[in-house]
N, C-alpha and C positions, 0 to 999 in steps of 0.2 A: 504493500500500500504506500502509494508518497506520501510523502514527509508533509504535515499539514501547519502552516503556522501558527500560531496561538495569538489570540486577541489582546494584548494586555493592556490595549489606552482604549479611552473614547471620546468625546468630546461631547459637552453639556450646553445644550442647546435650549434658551430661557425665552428668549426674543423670538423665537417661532416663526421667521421671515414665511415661509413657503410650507410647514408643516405643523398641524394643530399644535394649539399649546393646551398642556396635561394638569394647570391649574393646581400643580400639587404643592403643597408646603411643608414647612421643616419635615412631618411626622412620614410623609409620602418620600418625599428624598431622601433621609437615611432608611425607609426602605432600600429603594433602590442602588444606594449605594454599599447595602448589604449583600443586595444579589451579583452587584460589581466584583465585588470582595469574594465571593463564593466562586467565579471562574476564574479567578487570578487578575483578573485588572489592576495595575498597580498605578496606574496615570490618568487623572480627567481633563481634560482642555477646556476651557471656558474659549465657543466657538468665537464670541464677539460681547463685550463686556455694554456695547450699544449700537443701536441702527437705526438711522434716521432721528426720531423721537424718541425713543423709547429706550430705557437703561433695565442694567440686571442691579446697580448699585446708585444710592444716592449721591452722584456727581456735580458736585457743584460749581465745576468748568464747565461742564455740558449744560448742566441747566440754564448756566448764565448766556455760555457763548450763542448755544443752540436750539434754544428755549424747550429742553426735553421736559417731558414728564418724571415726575418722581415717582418712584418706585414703592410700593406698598413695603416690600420686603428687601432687604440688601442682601440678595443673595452669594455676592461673591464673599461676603464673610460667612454667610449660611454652607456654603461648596467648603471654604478650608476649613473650619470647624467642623465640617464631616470626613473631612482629607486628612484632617489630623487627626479622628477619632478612629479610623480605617485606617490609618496607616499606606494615603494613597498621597502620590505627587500633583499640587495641582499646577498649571499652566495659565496665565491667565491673559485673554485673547483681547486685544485691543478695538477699537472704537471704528466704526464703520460710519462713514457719514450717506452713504447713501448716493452720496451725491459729488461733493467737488472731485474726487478724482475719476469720476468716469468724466466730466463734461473739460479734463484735462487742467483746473486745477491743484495742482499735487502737494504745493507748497502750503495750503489751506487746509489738505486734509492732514499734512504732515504737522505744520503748527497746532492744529485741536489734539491730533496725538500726543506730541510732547507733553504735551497740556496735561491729561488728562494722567500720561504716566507718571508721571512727578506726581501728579496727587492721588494716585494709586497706590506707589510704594512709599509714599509716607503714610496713606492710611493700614496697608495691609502688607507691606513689606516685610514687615518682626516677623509677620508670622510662621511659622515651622514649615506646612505645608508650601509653598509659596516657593516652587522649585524650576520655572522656568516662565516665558514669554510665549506667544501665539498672535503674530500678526493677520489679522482677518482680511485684509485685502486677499482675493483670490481672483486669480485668472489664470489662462490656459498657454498662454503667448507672450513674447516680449512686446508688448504694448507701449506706447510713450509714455515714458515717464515710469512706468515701476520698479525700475533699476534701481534708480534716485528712493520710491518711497520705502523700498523694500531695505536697503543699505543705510539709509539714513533712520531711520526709525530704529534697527537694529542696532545701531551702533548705541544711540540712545538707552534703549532698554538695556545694555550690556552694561552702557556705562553708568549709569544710576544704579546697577546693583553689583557693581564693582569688579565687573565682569563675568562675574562666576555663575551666573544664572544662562543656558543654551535659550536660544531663539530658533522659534518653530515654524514655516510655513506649509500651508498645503493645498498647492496647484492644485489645477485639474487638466486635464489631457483634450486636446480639442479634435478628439474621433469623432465616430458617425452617430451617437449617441449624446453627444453634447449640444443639446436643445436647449432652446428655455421651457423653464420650471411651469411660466404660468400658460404655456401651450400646450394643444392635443396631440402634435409630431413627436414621436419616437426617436425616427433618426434625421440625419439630416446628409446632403451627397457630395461636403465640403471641409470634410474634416482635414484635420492636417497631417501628412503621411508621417510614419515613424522618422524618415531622410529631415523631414520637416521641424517635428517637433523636436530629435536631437541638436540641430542645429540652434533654434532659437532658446531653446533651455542649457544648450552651454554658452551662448551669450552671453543669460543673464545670472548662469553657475558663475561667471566671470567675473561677474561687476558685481557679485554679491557674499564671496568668496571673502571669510574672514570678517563677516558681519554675519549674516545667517548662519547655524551653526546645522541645523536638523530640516529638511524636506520629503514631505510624506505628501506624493503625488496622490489626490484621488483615484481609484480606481476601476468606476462605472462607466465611464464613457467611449472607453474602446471598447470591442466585442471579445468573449473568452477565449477565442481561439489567436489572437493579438495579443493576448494580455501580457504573457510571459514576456516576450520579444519588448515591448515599453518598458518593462518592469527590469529586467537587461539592460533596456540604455539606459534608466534613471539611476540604477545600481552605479552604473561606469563612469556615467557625467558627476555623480556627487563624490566619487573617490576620484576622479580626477582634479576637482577643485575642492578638495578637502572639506565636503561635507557628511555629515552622516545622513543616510539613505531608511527611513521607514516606508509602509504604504495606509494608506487610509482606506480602507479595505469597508465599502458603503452596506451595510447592511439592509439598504432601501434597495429596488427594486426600478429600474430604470425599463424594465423590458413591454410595460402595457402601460396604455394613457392614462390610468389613475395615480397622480404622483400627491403621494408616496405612501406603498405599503411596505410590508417586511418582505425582506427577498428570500426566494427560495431557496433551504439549506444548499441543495447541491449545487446552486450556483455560488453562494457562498465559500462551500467547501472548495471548488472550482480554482477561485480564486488566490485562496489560501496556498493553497497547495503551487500555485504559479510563483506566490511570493516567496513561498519555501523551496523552489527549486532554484531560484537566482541568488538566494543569499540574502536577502533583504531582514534586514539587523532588528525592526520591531512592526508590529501590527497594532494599527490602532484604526477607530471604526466612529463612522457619522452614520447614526449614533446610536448608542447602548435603549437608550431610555425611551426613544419612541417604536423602537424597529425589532428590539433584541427581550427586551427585560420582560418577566411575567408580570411585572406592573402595569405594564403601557396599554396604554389606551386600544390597541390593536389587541386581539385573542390571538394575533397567527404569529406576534411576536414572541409569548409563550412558548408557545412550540419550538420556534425557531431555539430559544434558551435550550428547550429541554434537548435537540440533536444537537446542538455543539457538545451540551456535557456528556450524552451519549458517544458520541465519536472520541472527546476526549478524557474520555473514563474519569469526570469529574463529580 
């Protein structure tokens, strides 16, 4: 039987851009970070700490700069006080404005950043948990401008915590399943070939090289019989410019127009097993809580829980 990777990150997803929100509090979340705990998860990623309006913690740059909403609950202290009770690493994913750097500019999304880090890691920096960075911008491409946001933000986060904390991000692959979210297309006849996407991803391995420290390509949008061959060049591109190589390994289901349910174990398993045959150093999944865990709002994400610990005798 091939060698199957194991799950051990996931990313905590509160702002609910594109998939229900689970309305759960304190009592429902260390559930589920029990059930984290019970297959070996040892890493949560806070996906985006804000988007657009809406925050996971009460920010007081944001609510000034960008007139968000306050937050009933401050969950990023609610996340490490369960990460510390769990004995899990949390990541904490930075500020998504929605807006200035898709319409190009960078410098606008980059200053609220700064912003908002500084007064992150003075409010929650002590804390134990509180073992790495997770920048939320996400694209597929060298884009204008993400060189700059990606390097310079990083450097930031490094250097506020005195370098010792790794910075995370996690691309996505622009194959024939990289649609938008809020459309009924599956695929699409424009993706960008492997010759493609290695070229523009050692680019910006280049320019980001010694700032970024960890890159965990998503993994749904090429098709399975591709997967490995990506999952190959993202291996080689990040040991060639000295980064370390995970995969985010979707446990959503990209293959029919209802986005997003739990995907089916053996595509899953599929996957896994792709990542574990090129070497790829950790697995970690978007996301545990709505797609995987027997909490979730989904009944087939149950299941899905219950064949992973089946397959790995957990």
């Amino acid at each position: 039987m091939p060698h199957t990777l194991p799950l051990t990150g996931t990313f905590l997803d509160e702002i609910s851009h594109d998939i229900p929100h689970q309305n759960w509090g304190a009592t429902e979340w260390e559930r589920d970070f029990q059930a984290m705990k019970a297959i070996g998860i040892d890493t949560v990623i806070l996906i985006r700490s804000g988007h657009k309006r809406w925050l996971t913690y009460p920010s007081e740059v944001l609510i000034a700069k960008e007139h968000c909403h306050r937050p009933t609950t401050d969950l990023v202290d609610l996340f490490l006080t369960l990460a510390e009770k769990y004995d899990l690493a949390f990541y904490f994913g930075t500020y998504d404005s929605g807006h200035y750097w898709h319409i190009g500019e960078y410098q606008t999304e980059i200053d609220l950043n700064r912003a908002a880090v500084d007064e992150v890691w003075k409010k929650y920096g002590h804390r134990a948990a509180f073992k790495g960075w997770y920048l939320t911008q996400e694209v597929s491409r060298r884009t204008s401008g993400i060189i700059d946001v990606y390097a310079t933000m990083a450097r930031h986060c490094k250097a506020i915590s005195d370098g010792k904390l790794p910075v995370l991000i996690s691309p996505w692959m622009d194959g024939l399943k990289a649609v938008d979210s809020f459309g009924s297309e599956i695929t699409k006849s424009d993706g960008l070939t492997l010759q493609q996407h290695e070229q523009e991803w050692g680019e910006i391995m280049s320019g980001i090289s010694g700032a970024v420290d960890i890159v965990a390509f998503q993994d749904g949008h090429v098709d399975f019989h591709e997967l490995a061959d990506y999952l190959a060049v993202n291996q080689s591109l990040t040991a060639r410019y000295g980064l370390r190589c995970w995969t985010n390994s979707e446990t959503f289901d990209r293959d029919m127009p209802i986005k997003f349910l739990p995907i089916k174990w053996d595509k899953l398993r599929l996957k896994l097993e792709a990542a574990a045959s090129v070497g790829i150093e950790k697995g970690i999944t978007f996301e545990f809580s709505h797609f995987m865990s027997p909490n979730s709002c989904y009944l087939q994400a149950g299941h899905l829980y219950n064949r992973y610990r089946e397959h790995f005798g957990i």
